[in-house]
C-alpha positions as CSV (number, residue, x, y, z in Angstrom):
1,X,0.0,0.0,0.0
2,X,1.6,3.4,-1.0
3,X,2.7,5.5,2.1
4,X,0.7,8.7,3.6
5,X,2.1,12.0,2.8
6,X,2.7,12.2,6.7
7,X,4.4,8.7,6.7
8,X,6.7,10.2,4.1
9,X,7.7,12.9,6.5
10,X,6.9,16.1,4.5
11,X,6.5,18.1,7.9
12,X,9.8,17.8,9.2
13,X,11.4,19.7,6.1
14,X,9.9,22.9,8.1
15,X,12.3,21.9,11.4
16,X,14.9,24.8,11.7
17,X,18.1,23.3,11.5
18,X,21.8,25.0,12.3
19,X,23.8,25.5,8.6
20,X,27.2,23.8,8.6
21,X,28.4,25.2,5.4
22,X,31.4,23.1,4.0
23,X,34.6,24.2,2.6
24,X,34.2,25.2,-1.1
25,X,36.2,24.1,-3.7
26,X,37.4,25.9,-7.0
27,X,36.6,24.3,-10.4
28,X,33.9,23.5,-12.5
29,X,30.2,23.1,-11.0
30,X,28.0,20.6,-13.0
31,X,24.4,21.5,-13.0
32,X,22.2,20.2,-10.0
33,X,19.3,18.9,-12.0
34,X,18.6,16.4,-14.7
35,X,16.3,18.4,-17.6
36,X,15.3,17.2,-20.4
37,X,16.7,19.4,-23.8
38,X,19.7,20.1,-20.9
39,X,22.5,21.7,-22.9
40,X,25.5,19.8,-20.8
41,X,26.3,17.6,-24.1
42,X,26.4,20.2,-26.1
43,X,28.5,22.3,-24.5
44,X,31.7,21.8,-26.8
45,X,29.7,22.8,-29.8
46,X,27.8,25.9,-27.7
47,X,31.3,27.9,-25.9
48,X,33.6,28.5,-28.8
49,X,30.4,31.0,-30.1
50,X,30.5,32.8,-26.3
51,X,32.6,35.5,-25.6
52,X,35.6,35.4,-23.5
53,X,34.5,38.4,-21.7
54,X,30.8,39.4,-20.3
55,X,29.9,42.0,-18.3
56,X,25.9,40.8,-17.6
57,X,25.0,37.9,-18.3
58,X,21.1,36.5,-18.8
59,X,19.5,33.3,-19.3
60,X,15.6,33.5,-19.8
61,X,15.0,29.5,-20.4
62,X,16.9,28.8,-17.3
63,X,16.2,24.4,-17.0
64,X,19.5,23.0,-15.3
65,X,21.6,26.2,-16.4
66,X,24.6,24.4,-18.1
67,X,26.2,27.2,-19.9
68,X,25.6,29.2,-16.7
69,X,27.9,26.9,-14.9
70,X,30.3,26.9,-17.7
71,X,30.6,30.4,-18.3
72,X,30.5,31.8,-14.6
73,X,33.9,33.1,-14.8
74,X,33.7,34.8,-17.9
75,X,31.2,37.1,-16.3
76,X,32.6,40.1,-14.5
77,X,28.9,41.5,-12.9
78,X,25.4,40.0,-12.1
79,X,24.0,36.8,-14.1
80,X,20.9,36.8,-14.6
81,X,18.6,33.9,-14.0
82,X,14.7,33.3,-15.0
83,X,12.1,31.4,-16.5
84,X,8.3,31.0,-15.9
85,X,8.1,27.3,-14.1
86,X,7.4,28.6,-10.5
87,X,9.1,25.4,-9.4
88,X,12.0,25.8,-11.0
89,X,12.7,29.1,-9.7
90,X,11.8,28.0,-6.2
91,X,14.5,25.4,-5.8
92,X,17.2,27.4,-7.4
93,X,16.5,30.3,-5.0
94,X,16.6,27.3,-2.5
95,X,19.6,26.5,-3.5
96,X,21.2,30.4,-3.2
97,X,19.5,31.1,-0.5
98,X,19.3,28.2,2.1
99,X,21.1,24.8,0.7
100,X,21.0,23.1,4.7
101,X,17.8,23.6,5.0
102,X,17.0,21.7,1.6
103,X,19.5,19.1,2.5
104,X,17.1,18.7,5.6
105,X,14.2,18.4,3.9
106,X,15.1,15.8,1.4
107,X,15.9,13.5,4.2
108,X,12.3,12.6,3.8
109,X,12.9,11.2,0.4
110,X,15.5,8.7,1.5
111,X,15.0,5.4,0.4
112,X,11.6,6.4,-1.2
113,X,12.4,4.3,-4.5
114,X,9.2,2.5,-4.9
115,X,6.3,3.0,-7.8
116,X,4.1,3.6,-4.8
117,X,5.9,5.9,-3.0
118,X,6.3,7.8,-6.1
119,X,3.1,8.3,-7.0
120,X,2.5,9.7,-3.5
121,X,4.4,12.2,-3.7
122,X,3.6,13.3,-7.3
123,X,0.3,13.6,-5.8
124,X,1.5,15.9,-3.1
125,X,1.2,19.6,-3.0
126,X,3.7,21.5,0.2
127,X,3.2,24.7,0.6
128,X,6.0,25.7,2.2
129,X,8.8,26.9,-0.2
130,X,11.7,23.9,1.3
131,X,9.4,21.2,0.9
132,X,8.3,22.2,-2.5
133,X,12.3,22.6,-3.5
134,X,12.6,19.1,-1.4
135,X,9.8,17.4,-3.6
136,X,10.5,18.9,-7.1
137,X,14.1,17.5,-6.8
138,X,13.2,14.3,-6.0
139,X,10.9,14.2,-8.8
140,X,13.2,15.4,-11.0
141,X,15.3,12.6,-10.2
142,X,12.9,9.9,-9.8
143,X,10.8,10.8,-13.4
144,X,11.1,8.8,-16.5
145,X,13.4,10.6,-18.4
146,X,14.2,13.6,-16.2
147,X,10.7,15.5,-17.9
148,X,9.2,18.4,-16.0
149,X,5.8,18.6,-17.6
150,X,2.6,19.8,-16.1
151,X,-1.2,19.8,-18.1
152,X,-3.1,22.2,-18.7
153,X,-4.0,23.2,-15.4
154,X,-0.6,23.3,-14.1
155,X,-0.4,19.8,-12.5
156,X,2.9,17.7,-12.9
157,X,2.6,14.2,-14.8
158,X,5.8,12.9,-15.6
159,X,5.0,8.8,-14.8
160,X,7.6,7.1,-12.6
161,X,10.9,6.7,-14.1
162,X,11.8,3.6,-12.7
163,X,15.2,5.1,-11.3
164,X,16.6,5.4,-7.3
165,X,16.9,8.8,-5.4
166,X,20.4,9.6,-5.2
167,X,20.1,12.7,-3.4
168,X,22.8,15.6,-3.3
169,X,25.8,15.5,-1.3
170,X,26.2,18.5,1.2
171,X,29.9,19.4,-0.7
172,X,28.0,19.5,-4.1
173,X,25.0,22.0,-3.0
174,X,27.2,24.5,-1.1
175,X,29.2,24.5,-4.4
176,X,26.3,25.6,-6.7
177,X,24.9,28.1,-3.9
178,X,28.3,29.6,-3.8
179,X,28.3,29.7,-7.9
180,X,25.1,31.6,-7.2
181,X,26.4,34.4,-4.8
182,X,26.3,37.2,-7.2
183,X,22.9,35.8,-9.4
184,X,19.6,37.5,-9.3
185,X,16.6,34.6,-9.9
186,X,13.4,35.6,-11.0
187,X,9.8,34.3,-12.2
188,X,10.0,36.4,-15.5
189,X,8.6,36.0,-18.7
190,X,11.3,36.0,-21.6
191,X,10.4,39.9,-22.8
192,X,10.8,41.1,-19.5
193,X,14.3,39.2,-18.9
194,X,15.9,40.4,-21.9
195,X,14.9,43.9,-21.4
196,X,17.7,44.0,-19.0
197,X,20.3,43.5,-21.2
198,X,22.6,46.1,-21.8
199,X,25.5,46.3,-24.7
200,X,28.4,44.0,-23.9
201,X,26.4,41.9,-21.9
202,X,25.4,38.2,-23.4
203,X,22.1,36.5,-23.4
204,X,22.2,32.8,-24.1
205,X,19.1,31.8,-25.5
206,X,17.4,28.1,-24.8
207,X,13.6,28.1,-25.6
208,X,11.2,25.4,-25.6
209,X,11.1,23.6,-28.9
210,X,8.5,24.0,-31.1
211,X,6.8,20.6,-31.2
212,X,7.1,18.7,-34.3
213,X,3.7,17.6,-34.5
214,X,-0.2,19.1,-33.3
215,X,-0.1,15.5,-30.8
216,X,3.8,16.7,-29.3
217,X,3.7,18.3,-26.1
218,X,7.2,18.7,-25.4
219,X,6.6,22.6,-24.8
220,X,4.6,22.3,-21.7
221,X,7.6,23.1,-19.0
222,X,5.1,25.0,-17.7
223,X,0.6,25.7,-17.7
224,X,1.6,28.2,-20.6
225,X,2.9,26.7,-23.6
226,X,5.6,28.3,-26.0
227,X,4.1,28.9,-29.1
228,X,4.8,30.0,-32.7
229,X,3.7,33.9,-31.4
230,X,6.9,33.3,-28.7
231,X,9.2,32.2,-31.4
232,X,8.3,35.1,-33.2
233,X,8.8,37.7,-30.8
234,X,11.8,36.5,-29.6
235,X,13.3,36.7,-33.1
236,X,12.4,40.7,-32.8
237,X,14.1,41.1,-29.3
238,X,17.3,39.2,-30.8
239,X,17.3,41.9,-33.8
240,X,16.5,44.7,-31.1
241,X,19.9,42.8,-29.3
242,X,21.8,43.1,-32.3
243,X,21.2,46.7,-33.0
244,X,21.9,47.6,-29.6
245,X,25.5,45.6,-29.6
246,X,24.6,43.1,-27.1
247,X,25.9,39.3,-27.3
248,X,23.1,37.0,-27.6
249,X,23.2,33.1,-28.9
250,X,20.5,30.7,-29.3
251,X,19.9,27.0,-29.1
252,X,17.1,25.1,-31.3
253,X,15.7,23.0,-33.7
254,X,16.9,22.7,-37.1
255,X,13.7,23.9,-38.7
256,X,12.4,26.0,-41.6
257,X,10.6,28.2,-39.0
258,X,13.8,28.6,-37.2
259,X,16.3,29.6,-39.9
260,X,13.6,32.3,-41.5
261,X,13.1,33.8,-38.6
262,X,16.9,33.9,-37.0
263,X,18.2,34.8,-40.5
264,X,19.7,37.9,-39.1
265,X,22.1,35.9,-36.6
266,X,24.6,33.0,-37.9
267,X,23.3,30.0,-38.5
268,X,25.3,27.1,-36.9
269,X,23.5,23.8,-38.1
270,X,25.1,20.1,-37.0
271,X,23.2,16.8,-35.4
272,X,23.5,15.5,-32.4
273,X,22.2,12.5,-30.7
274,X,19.2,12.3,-28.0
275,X,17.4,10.2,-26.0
276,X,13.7,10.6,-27.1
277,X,10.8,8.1,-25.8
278,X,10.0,4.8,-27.6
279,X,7.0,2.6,-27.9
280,X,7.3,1.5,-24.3
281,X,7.1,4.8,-21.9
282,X,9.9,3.3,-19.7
283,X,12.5,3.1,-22.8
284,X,14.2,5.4,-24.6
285,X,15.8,5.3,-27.7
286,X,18.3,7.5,-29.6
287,X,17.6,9.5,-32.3
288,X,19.9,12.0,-34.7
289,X,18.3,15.5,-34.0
290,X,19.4,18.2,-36.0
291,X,19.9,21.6,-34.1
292,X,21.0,24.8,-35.0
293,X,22.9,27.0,-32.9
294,X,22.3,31.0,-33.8
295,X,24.7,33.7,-33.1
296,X,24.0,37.5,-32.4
297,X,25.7,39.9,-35.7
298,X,26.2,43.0,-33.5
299,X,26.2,46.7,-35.5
């Protein structure tokens, strides 16, 4: 029988706990979350096209934040950091803000690898802002295929993945909240993100693919899906970016769509392969996918 959301011990992420913050070290910081479309793989083809030196940078599509972690140093101000999932945003301010306190709470998830207990949780809704953090990380973990999707109303319905809760170790967190010292998270909408951005700045660009058929639903990160209309306005903003000298580079879909609309920037097209979902919703298969990467002309 599955467990109760109070057997799972959901209260006790709320128990004030005394931060012991470890020793940091220097060096890379690989992202904290799985997400699917995640740009880790990609990042030998994506940094040659970044500058070597950024005064602002902004990410709009935030997801695991990959090329934040890789660029970090480049960037001699304030990173900026958004995207519209709510929980998203939560656990990376989390993160910033109090990493003990979410190591706490996912003591509750310990050992919770079970279809049952799985579907419990999924279920669950915290209102609290550490065990929301606590329970989105364990469901990004736990879901097939490491898929934040919600339906139309905004509810999460990723099926079980099949996979063990690994956790975080306490070394690992305090690295990426350290990363995070000098970043400004926000819930914002793409348009009001870029706004921001300021000439000799860079804004790395990751939106939601278009998906490749009417029955796809790969957009929905979040209850508001990104649409053609999206696509279209953030083709305007990247020539507004241009004009106004500011860095910008975009990830995507090798598409018709996509090169007409980015045929101001420098098209970048190459394959790679991905894991995408096969007949059986517990497998995956890979699959060639050709992307394009754009880069900003400044005038």
């Amino acid at each position: 029988m599955p467990k109760s959301i109070k057997a799972l011990g959901f209260a006790e992420a709320t128990v004030p706990v005394t931060p012991i913050a470890p020793a940091v070290e220097k060096g890379a910081v690989k992202p904290f979350l799985r997400w699917a479309g995640g740009k880790t793989r990609l990042l030998p083809k994506i940094l040659p096209h970044l500058p070597e030196r950024i005064v602002n940078y902004h990410e709009p599509f935030l997801g695991s934040g990959a090329i934040f972690f890789a660029i970090q140093d480049r960037v001699s101000d304030t990173c900026y950091l958004s995207d519209l999932n709510d929980e998203l945003i939560n656990i990376w301010s989390i993160v910033k803000e109090d990493p003990e306190r979410l190591l706490f709470g996912l003591q509750a998830y310990r050992g919770r690898d079970n279809e049952d207990d799985y579907y419990v949780i999924r279920g669950a809704s915290p209102k609290d802002r550490i065990s929301r953090a606590a329970r989105f990380f364990y469901l990004n973990q736990t879901a097939w295929n490491g898929l934040w999707r919600v339906n139309r109303w905004g509810v999460f319905n990723v099926p079980w993945g099949a996979r063990a809760f690994r956790g975080i170790s306490a070394a690992a967190l305090h690295q990426v909240s350290h990363r995070l010292a000098r970043a400004d998270i926000g819930l914002l909408d793409f348009r009001e993100s870029i706004n921001r951005a300021k000439a000799g700045d860079l804004v790395y660009l990751d939106p939601p693919y278009l998906p490749v058929s009417d029955t796809s639903k790969f957009s929905g990160y979040t209850g508001k899906r990104f649409r053609l209309a999206d696509l279209e306005d953030l083709a305007d903003i990247t020539r507004d970016l241009s004009n106004q000298g500011v860095n910008w580079v975009m990830s995507n879909r090798d598409t018709p769509i996509v090169r007409e609309l980015f045929a101001h920037g420098e098209i970048i097209r190459f394959t790679t392969r991905r894991s995408v979902a096969a007949q059986n919703k517990r497998d995956i298969e890979p699959k060639d996918s050709p992307e394009v990467i754009v880069v900003g002309k400044s005038r």
